[in-house]
Short mmCIF file of the C-alpha atoms (twelve columns), coordinates in Angstrom:
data_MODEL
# 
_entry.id   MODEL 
# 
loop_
_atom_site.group_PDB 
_atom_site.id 
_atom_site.type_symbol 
_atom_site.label_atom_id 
_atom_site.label_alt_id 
_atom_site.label_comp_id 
_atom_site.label_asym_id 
_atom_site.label_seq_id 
_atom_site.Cartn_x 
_atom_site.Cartn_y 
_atom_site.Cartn_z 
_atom_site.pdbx_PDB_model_num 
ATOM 1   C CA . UNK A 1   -58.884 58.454 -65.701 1 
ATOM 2   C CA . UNK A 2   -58.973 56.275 -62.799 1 
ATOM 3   C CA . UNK A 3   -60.449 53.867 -64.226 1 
ATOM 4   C CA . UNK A 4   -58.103 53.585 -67.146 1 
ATOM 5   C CA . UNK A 5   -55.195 53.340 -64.324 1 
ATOM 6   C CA . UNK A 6   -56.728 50.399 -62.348 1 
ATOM 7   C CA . UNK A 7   -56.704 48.344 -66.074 1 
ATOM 8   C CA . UNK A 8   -53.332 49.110 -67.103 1 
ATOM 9   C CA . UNK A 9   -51.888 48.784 -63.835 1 
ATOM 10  C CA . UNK A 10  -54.022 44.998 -63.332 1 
ATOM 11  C CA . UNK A 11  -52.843 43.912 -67.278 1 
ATOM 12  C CA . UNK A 12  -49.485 45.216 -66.334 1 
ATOM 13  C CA . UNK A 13  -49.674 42.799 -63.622 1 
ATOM 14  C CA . UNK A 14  -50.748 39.887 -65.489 1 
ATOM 15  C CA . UNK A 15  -47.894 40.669 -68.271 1 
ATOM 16  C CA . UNK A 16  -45.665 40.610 -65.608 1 
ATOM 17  C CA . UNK A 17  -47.327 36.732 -64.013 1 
ATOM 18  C CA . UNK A 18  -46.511 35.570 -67.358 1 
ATOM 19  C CA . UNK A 19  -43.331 37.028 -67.726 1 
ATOM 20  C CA . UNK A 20  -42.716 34.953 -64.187 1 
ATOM 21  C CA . UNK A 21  -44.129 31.796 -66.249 1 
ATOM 22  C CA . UNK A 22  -41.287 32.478 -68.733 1 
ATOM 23  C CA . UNK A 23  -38.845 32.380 -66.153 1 
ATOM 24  C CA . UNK A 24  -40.023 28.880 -65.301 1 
ATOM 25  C CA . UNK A 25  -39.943 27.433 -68.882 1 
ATOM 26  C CA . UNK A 26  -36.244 28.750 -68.982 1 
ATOM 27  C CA . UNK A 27  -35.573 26.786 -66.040 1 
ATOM 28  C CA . UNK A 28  -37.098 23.909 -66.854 1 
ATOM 29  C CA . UNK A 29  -35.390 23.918 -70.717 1 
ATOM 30  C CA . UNK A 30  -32.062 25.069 -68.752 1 
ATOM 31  C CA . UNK A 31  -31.802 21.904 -66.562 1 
ATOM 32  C CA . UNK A 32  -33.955 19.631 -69.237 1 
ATOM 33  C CA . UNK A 33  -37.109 18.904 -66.474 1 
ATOM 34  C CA . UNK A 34  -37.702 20.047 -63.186 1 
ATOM 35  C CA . UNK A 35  -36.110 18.537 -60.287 1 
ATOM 36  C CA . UNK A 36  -38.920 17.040 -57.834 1 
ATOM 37  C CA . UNK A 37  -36.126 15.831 -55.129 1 
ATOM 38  C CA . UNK A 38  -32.463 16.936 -55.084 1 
ATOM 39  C CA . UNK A 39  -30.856 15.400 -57.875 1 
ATOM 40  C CA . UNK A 40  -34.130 13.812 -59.330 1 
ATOM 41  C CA . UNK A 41  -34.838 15.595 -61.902 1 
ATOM 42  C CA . UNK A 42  -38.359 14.498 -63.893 1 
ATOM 43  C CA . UNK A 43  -36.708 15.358 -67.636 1 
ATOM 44  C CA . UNK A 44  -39.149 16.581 -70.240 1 
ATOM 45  C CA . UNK A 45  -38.378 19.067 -73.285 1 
ATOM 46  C CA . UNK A 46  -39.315 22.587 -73.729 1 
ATOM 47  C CA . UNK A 47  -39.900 24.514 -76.934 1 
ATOM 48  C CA . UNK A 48  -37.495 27.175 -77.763 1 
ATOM 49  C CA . UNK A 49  -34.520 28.276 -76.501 1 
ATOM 50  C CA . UNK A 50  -32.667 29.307 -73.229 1 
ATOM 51  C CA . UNK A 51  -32.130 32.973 -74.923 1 
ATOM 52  C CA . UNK A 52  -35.782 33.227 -76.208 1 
ATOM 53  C CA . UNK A 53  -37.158 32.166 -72.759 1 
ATOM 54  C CA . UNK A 54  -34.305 34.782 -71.230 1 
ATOM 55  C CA . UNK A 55  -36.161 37.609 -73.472 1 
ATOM 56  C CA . UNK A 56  -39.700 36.284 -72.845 1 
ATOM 57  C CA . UNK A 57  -38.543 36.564 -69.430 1 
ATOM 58  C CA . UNK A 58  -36.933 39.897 -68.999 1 
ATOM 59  C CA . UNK A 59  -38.731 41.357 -72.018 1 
ATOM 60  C CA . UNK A 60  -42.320 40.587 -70.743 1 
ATOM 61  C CA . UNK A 61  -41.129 42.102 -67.086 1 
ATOM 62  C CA . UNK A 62  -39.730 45.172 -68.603 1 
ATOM 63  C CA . UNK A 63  -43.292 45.533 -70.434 1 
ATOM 64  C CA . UNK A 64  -45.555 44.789 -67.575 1 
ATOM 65  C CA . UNK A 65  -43.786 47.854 -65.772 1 
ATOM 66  C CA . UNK A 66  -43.837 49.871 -68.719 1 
ATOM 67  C CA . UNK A 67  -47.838 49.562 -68.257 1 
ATOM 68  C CA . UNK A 68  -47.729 49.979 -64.585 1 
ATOM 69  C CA . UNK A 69  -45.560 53.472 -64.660 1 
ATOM 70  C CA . UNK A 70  -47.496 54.652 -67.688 1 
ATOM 71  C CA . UNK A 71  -50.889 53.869 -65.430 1 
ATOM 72  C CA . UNK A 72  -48.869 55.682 -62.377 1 
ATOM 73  C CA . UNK A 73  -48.049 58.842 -64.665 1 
ATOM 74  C CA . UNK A 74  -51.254 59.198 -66.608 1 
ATOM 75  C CA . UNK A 75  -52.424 61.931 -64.548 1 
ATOM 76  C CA . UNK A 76  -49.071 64.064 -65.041 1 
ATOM 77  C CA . UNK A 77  -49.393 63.594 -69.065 1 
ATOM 78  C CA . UNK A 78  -52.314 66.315 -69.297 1 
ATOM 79  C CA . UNK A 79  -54.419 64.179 -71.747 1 
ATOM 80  C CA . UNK A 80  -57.479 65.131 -74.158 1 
ATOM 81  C CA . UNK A 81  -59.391 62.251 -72.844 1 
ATOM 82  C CA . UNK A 82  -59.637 60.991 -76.034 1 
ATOM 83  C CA . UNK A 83  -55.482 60.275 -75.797 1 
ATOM 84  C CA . UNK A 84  -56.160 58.915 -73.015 1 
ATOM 85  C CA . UNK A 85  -58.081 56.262 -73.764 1 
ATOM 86  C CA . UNK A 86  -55.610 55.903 -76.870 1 
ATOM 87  C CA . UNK A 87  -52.680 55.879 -74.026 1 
ATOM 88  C CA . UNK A 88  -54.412 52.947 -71.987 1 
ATOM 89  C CA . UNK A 89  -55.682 50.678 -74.404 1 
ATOM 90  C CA . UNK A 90  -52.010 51.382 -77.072 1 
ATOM 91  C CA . UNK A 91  -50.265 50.638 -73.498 1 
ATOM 92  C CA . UNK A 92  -52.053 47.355 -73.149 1 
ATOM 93  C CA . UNK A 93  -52.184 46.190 -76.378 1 
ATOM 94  C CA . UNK A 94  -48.247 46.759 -76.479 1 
ATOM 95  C CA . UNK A 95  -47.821 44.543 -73.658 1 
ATOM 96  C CA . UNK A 96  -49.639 41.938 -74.777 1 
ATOM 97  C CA . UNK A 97  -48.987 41.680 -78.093 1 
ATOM 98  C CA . UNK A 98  -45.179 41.570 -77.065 1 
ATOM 99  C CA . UNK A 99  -45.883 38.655 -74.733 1 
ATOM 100 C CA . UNK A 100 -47.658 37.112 -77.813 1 
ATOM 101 C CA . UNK A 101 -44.404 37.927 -79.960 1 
ATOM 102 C CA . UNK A 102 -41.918 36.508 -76.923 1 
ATOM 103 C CA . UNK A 103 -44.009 32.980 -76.316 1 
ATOM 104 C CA . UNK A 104 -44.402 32.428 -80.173 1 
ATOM 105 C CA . UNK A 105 -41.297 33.532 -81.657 1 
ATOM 106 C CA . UNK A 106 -39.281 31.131 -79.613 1 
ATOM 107 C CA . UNK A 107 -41.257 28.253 -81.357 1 
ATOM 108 C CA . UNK A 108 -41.042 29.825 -84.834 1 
ATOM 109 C CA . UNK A 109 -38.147 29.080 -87.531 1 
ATOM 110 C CA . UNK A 110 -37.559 32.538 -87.856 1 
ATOM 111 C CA . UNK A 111 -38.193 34.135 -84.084 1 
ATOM 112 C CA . UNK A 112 -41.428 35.578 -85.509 1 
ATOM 113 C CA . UNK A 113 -38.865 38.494 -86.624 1 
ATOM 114 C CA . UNK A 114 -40.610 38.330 -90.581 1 
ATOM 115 C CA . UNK A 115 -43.834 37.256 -92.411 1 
ATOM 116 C CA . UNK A 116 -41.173 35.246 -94.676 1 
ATOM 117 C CA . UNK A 117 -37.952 33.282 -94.850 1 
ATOM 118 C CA . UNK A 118 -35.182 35.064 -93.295 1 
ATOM 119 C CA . UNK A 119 -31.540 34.641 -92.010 1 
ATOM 120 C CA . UNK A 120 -33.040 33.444 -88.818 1 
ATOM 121 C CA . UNK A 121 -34.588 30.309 -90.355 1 
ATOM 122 C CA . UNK A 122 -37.728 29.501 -92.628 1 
ATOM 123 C CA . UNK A 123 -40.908 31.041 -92.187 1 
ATOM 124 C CA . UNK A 124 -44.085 29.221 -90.595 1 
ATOM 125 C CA . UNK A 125 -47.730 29.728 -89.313 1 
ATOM 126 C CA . UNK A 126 -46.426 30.284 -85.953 1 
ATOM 127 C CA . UNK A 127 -43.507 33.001 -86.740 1 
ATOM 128 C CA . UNK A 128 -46.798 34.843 -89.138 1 
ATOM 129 C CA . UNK A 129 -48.893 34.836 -85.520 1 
ATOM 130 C CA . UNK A 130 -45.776 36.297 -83.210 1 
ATOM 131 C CA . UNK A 131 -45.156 38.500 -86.199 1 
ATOM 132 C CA . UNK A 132 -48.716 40.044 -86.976 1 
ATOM 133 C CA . UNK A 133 -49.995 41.414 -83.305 1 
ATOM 134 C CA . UNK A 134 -46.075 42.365 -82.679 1 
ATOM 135 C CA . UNK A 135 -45.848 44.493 -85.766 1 
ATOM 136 C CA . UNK A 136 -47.852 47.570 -85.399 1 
ATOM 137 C CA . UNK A 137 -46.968 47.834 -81.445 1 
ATOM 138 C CA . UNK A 138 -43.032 48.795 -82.831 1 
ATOM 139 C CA . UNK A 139 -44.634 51.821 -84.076 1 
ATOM 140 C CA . UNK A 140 -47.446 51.955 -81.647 1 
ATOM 141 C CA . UNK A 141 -44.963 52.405 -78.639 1 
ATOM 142 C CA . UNK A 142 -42.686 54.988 -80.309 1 
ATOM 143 C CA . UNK A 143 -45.575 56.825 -80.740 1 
ATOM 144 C CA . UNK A 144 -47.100 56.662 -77.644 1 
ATOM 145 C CA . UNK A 145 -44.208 57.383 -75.756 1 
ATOM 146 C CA . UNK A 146 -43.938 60.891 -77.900 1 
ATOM 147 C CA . UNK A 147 -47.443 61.556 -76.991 1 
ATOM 148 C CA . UNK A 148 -47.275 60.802 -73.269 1 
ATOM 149 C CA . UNK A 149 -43.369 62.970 -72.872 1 
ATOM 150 C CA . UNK A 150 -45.569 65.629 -75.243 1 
ATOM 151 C CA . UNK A 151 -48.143 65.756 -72.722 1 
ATOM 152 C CA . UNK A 152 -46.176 65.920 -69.999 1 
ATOM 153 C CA . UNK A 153 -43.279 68.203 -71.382 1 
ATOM 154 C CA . UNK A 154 -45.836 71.186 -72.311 1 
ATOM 155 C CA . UNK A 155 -48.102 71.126 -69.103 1 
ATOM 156 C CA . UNK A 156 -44.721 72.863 -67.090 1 
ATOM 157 C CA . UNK A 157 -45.793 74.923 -63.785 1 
ATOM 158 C CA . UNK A 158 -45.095 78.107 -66.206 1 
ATOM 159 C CA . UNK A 159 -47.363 77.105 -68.820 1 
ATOM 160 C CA . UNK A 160 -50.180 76.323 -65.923 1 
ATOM 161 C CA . UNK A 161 -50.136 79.408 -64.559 1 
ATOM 162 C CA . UNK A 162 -50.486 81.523 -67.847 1 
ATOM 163 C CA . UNK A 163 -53.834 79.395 -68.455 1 
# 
């Protein structure tokens, strides 16, 4: 179990380092460059936009720690270990398929949101790539969650001490 703890807890990490990077990109597409001297600002574009970089941002952060407290809790959850290997690799996967859906889906006509044409905008190779590792971790992390507050839920001090 330990082990499974130090590799969500370092890939929560690095989901959170890029989540940082996002913060960067919506800086540098919220002033149009970055500014090397006050008031000299070296202009170049950025893909996207300022509210997909905000949820790349704050999304990718919010998923890093997701990983981090699930890695911290993992002992509490009284796990088959088979679940937990399940919980550890779902957790991670979740993370970084997200961060895959957040970078991609602010370059795609139609956030990423649909394999086709949508309200958002026209569909494209990009929006099919945010889309496909995104997809299953909706479902992945709804289930997940129920598994872990399962776990955790029926292992109460009275159920302990009848075993």
């Amino acid at each position: 179990m330990e082990r499974y703890q130090y590799l969500m807890i370092g890939h929560g990490l690095l989901v959170i380092l890029v989540a940082m990077l996002a913060g960067f990109m919506l800086m540098f597409h919220l002033v149009g460059g970055i500014e090397v001297w006050p008031g000299t600002i070296v202009a170049f574009s950025v893909y996207g936009t300022s509210e997909g970089w905000v949820r790349a941002h704050s999304g990718g952060t919010m998923n890093g720690l997701l990983v981090v407290v699930m890695a911290i809790v993992l002992p509490k959850l009284h796990l088959s270990p088979r679940l937990q290997t399940w919980t550890a690799w779902g957790f991670v996967y979740i993370a970084w398929s997200f961060t895959v859906f957040y970078w991609l889906g602010n370059a795609a006509g139609n956030r990423g949101l649909t394999f086709g044409d949508s309200q958002l905008g026209a569909s494209d190779w990009i929006g099919v790539l945010a889309f496909l590792p995104g997809l299953p971790s909706v479902f992945l992390t709804v289930v997940l969650l129920w598994i872990a507050a399962r776990g955790v839920l029926g292992a109460t001090p009275a159920a302990e001490e009848r075993t």
